[in-house]
N, C-alpha and C positions, 0 to 999 in steps of 0.2 A: 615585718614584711619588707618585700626590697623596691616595690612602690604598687602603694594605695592609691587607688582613682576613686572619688568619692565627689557624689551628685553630682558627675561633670558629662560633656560629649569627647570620646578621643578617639583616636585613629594611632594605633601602631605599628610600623612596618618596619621587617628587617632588625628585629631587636633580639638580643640574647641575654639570658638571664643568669649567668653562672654562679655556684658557690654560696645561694643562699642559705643562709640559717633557720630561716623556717618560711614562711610561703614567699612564693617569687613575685607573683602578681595578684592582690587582692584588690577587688572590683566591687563596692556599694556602691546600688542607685545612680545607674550610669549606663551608658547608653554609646557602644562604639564599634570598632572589628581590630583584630589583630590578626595580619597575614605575614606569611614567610618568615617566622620567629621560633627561637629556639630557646629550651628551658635547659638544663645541666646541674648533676648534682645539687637537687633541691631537697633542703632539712624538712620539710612539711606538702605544701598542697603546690604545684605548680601555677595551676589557673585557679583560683578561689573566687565566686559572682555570688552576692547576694542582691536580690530585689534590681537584675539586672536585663538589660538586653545585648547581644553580643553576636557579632557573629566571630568565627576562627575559621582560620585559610592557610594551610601549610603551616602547622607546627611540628617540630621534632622536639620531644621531651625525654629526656633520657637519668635516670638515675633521680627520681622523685621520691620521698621517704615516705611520702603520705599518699593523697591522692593527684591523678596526673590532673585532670579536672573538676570542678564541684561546682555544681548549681545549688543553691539555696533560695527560700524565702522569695517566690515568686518568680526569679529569673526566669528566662527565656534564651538558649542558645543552638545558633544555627552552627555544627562542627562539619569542617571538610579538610582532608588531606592532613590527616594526622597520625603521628607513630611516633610509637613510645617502647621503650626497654627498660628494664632491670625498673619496675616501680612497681609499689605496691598495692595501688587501687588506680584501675584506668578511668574510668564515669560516672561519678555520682549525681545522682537528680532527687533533690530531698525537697518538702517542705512547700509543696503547690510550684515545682517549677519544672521546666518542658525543657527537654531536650533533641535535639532534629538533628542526626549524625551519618553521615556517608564516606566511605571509603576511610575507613579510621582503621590501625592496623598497631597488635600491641604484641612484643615477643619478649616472655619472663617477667608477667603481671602477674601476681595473686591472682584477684577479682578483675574483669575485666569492667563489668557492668553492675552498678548496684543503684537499687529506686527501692525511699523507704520513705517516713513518717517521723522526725526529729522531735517538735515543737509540736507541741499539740492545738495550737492557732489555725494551723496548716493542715493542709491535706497532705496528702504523697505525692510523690514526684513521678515522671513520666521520661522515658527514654522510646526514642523512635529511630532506629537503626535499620541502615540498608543491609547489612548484612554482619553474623557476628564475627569480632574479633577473636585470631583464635591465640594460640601460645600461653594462655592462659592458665595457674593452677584453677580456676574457678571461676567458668565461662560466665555467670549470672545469678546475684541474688534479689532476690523481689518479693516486697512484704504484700499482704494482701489489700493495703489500701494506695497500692503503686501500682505502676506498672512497665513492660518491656516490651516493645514490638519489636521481633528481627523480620526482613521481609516479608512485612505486612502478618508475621503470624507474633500472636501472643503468648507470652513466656509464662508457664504455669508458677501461679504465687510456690515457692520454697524455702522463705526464712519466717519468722515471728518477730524477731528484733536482731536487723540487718545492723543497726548501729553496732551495737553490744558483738555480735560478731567479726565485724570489722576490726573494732579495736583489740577483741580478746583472741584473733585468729581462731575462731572457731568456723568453718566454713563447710558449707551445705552444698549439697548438688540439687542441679534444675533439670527440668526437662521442656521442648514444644510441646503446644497441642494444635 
């Protein structure tokens, strides 16, 4: 990773993260915000949070191999004013951890949104979005022990094992109800 924060409090601002090899910012057990920060050409996850709290404000993430952001293992993040290109998973929320996202906007994402069930300690993950991202090949996937709000409506479960998809590019369509 091109810097780990572990069991700390930080505050980032104004950082950019280029040319990493594989995640740019990995986050255990930590408790901060990151505003007005830019990720670029990243080998792996852009934002990686385990067992975190965070908020994010004005990021541009562009060229991400893996996913643009990831909650794990309890996390907690509040996302605002973000946009991202050419990546291949825009928001994952896995493993008992909550996501609260507004005005987020992604053009030439795979997935834009996926909540599923990793570790079996954990529950599923939860994403809570004002509105969906579009540009997308694959607006949303969601196992049935997850879940996806876009404005205030819930996103009908449509994977079995969102993981195994993700990685194997096998990708499903969703729909509202």
């Amino acid at each position: 990773d091109a810097l780990n924060i572990f069991r700390s409090s930080f505050f980032l601002d104004n950082v950019t993260f280029k040319n990493s090899q594989s995640d740019a910012l990995d986050v255990d057990f930590a408790t901060g915000k990151i505003l007005n920060s830019r990720f670029i050409d990243i080998g792996n996850d852009a934002l990686d949070f385990s067992g975190s709290m965070v908020t994010i404000d004005k990021a541009a993430i562009s060229n991400a191999s893996d996913k643009v952001i990831s909650a794990g293992e309890r996390s907690t993040l509040y996302i605002k004013n973000v946009y991202s290109n050419n990546s291949s998973v825009g928001i994952t929320s896995k493993d008992s951890s909550a996501i609260f996202a507004e005005n987020v906007e992604f053009n030439n994402v795979d997935v834009c949104l996926a909540a599923f069930n990793k570790k079996s300690f954990f529950k599923g993950g939860t994403i809570t979005i004002d509105k969906a991202p579009v540009n997308c090949n694959i607006p949303y996937l969601v196992e049935s022990s997850s879940s996806i709000s876009i404005d205030n409506k819930s996103v009908v479960v449509n994977a079995t094992d969102v993981e195994s998809m993700m990685y194997g590019r096998k990708f499903g369509k969703a729909t509202q109800k």
